[in-house]
N, C-alpha and C positions, 0 to 999 in steps of 0.2 A: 531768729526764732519768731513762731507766728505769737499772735497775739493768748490766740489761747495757751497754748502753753505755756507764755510768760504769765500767763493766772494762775495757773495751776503749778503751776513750779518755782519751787520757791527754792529750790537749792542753786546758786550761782555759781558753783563751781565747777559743777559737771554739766560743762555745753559740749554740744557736739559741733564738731569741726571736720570738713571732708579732709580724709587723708591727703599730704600734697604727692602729687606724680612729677616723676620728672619729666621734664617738656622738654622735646629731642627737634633737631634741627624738618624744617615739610619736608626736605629733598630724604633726609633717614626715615619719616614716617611713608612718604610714597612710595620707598625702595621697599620698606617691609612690608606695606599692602601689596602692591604686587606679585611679591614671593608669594603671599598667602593665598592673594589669587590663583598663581599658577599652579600651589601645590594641592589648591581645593579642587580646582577645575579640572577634566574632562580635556584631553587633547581631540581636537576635529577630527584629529585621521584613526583615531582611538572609538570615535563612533563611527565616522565613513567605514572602518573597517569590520566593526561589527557588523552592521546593516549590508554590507555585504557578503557578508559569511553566513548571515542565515539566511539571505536571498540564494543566496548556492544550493544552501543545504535545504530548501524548498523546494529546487528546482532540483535536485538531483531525488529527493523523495518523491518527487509526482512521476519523473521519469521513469524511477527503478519501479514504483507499483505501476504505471502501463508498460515497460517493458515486460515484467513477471505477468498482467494478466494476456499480452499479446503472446508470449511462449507457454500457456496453458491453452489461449484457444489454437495456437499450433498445433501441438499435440492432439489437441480434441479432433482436430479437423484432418490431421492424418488418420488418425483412430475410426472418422467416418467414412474416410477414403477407400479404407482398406475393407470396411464392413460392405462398403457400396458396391466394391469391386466385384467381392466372394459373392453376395448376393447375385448381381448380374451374370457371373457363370455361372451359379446353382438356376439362374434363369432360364437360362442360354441351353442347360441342359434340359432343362425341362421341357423348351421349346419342341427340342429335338425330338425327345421322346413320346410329345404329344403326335408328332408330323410322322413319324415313324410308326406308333400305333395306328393311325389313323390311314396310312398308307400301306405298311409294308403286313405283308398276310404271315411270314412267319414273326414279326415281332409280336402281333397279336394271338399267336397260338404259341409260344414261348409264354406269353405274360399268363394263356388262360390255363395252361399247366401249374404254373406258379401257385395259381389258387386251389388248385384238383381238380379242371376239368380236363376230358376225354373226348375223343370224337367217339359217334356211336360206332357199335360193334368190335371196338379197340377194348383191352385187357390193359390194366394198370398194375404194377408191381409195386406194391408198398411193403417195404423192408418191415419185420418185425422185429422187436430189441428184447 
């Protein structure tokens, strides 16, 4: 006991004494640290295998969203394909019918009927309902 306490305490009967352990053979006390290592610790292939499992599943997340966005711009880009197409023969016709007005004499007196004209001294027949 320190000093001060043996000032201040005067009862001699009640000392304290460290409980005794029993004292077991090094080679028992290393065999049971070990255990407890092993049982505490982390197997290597127990992380390797982790670290690889979310390495996958990164790689197959980055691949599945540019997969998904490369079969949306498919689709868009048929979608323009086909808009390009239609356009080009609504062209195509147009072509026609501008080369055809501007050449042929009756496509031009077919189209100016269309609108209600006549040549002079011709009679028009407009149906009445």
């Amino acid at each position: 006991m320190s000093k001060v306490v043996a000032t201040y305490w005067t009862n001699t009967q009640a000392v304290w004494t460290r409980p005794q352990t029993v004292r077991m053979p090094r080679e028992a006390r290393v065999k049971i640290s070990r255990r407890v290592e092993k049982d505490r610790a982390t197997p290597q292939w127990m992380v390797f295998t982790v670290i690889a499992a979310m390495t996958c599943l990164l790689c197959l997340t980055v691949n599945f969203r540019a997969f998904s966005e490369m079969r949306q711009e498919m689709s868009q880009n048929e979608t323009l394909n086909s808009q390009m197409e239609i356009l080009t023969n609504e062209n195509f016709v147009l072509q026609e019918e501008i080369h055809n007005l501007k050449s042929d004499s009756r496509a031009i007196e077919r189209e100016a009927r269309k609108i209600g004209m006549s040549r002079p001294n011709e009679k028009i027949l407009v149906p009445t309902n």
